[in-house]
N, C-alpha and C positions, 0 to 999 in steps of 0.2 A: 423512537424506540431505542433504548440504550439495551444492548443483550449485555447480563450476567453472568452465565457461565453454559454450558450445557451438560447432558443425562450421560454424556461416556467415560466408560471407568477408564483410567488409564493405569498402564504396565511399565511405566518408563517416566522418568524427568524431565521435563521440557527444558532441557540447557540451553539450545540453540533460541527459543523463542525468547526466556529469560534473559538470553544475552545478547539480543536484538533490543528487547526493551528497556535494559540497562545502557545501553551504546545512544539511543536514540537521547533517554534520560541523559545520560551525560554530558551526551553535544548538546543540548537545549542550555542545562543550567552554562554549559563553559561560553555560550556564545552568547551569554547575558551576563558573563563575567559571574556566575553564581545567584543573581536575581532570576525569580519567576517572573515576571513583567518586564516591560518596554521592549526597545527593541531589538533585533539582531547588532550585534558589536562586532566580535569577534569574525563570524564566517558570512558578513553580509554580502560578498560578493561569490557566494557560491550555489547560489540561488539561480534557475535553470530561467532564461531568458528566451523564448521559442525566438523571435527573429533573430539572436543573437546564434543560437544553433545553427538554423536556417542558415544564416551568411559564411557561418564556417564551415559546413558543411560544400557549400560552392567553391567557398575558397579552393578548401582541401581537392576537389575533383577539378578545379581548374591548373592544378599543381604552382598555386602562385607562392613566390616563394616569400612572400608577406603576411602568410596570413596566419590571423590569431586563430589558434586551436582550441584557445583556454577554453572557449564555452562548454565546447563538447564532453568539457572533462566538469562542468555541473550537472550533467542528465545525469551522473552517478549521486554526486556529493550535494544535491536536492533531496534527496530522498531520505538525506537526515538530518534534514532541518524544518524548523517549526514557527509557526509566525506566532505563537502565542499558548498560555497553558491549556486552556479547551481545545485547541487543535492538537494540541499533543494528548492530552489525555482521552481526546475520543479515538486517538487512534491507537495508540496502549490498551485501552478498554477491548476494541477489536481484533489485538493481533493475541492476548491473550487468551480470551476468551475462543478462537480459532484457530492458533497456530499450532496449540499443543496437539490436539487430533492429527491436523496434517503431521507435523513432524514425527508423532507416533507411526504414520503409516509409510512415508515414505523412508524417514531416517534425519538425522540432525544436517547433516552434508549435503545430502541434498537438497533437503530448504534451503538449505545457505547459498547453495547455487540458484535454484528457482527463483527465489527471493530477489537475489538482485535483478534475473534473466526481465521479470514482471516487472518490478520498477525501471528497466530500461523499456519494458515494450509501452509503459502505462506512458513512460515522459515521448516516445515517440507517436502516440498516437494524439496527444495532447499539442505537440507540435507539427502534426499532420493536420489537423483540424483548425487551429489558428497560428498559422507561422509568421504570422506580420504581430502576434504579439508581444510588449515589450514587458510586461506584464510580470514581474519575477512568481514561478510557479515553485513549490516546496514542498516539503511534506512526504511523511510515509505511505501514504492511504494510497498511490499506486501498487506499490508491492505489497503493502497489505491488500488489495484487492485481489492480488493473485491468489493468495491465500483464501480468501472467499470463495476464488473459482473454483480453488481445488475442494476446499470442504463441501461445495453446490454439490460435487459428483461423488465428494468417495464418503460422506457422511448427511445424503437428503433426508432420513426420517430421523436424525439425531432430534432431540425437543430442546430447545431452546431457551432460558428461563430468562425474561427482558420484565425491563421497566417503562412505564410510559409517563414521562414528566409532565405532561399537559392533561391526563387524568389521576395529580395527586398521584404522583409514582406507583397505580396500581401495577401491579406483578402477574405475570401470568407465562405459561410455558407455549411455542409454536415449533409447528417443524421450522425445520433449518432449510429446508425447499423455499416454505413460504417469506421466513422474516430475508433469505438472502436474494430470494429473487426478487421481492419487495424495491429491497436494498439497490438494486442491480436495474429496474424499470424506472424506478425514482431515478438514478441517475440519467437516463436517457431523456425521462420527457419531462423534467422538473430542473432544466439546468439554472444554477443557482450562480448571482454573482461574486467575485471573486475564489469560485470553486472552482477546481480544475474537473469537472464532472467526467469529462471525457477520458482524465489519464485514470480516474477510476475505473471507466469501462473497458478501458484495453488491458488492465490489467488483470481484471476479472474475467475477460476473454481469455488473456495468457494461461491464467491458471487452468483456467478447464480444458483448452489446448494442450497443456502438456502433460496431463493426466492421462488424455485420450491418447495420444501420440505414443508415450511413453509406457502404454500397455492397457489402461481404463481400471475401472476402478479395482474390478475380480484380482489382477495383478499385484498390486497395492495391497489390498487388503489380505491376501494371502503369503504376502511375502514376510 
């Protein structure tokens, strides 16, 4: 199911999501040198490595005065890179189609903070889960996940308008409860190879975590 757009009117500009999805666009084409194909050139070593984390993380609390930090500084700089143009554009597809809402309700600044906060807790649950992986993990669709979380709680009867590629792109509209929670169960019991299914799930957790935490939805939507 590929979602379209959804039924909310919006009072505001999406800059903040606009300018996540221009950044991501950007490092994609610069780390292909300007091609949409092959492979990473440019930033191929910044791509989050769970055992590679995993060992500097020991390092670091063993206070050895050898040891490489560098990984820890890809659980950030993963999260905008891309292994290929349908990975990227399915997740462009999602963060537009979603982020504007959110950013409407919380504010542009604060996405930008949550945003990253989600894609740091999506690459640690993903390295909580397989830390012996060597596996290089990437991608937005962590912190876009959080963005999902947060749309699950502070817009569930929004309606949805998706397309289904596998029935001749029929079109039809669902709540935002159903197609995200869908979204959200798929990744639990349908983990798929070479997916990081899991830092999807901690990210989607993050998001609705900090919705809750940070006052729930009434809060949000009246501010």
């Amino acid at each position: 199911m590929i979602p379209l757009r959804d039924n909310q009117r919006r009072e505001s500009f999406p800059v903040l999501t606009l300018t996540l999805v221009g950044l991501n666009v950007l490092i994609y084409l610069w780390d292909r040198q300007g091609g949409l194909f092959g492979p990473s050139v440019v930033f191929a070593d910044l791509a989050m490595r769970p055992n590679d984390v995993v060992d500097s993380l020991h390092s670091a609390l063993a206070k050895d005065p050898n040891a490489n930090l560098f990984p820890l500084v890809t659980v950030l700089t993963s999260m905008f890179l891309h292994g290929g143009p349908t990975h990227l554009l399915g997740n462009m597809i999602f963060l537009l189609v979603f982020g504007p809402g959110v950013e409407e309700a919380i504010g542009g600044a604060r996405l930008a903070l949550y945003y990253m906060a989600w894609g740091l807790a999506a690459a640690a649950a993903q390295v909580y889960i397989d830390p012996t992986s060597s596996v290089p993990t990437l991608g937005a669709s962590g912190a876009i996940g959080g963005v999902l979380g947060s749309y699950f709680l502070l817009f569930p009867a929004n309606k949805i308008q998706i397309v289904v590629p596998l029935f001749l792109f029929l079109s039809f509209a669902v709540s935002a409860w159903v197609l995200l929670g869908c979204w959200f169960f798929w990744q639990v019991l349908v983990p798929q190879n070479g997916v990081a299914n899991w830092a999807h799930v901690g990210g989607f957790l993050a998001g609705m975590v900090t919705i809750l935490i940070l006052g729930g939805t009434n809060r949000y939507l009246k501010s």
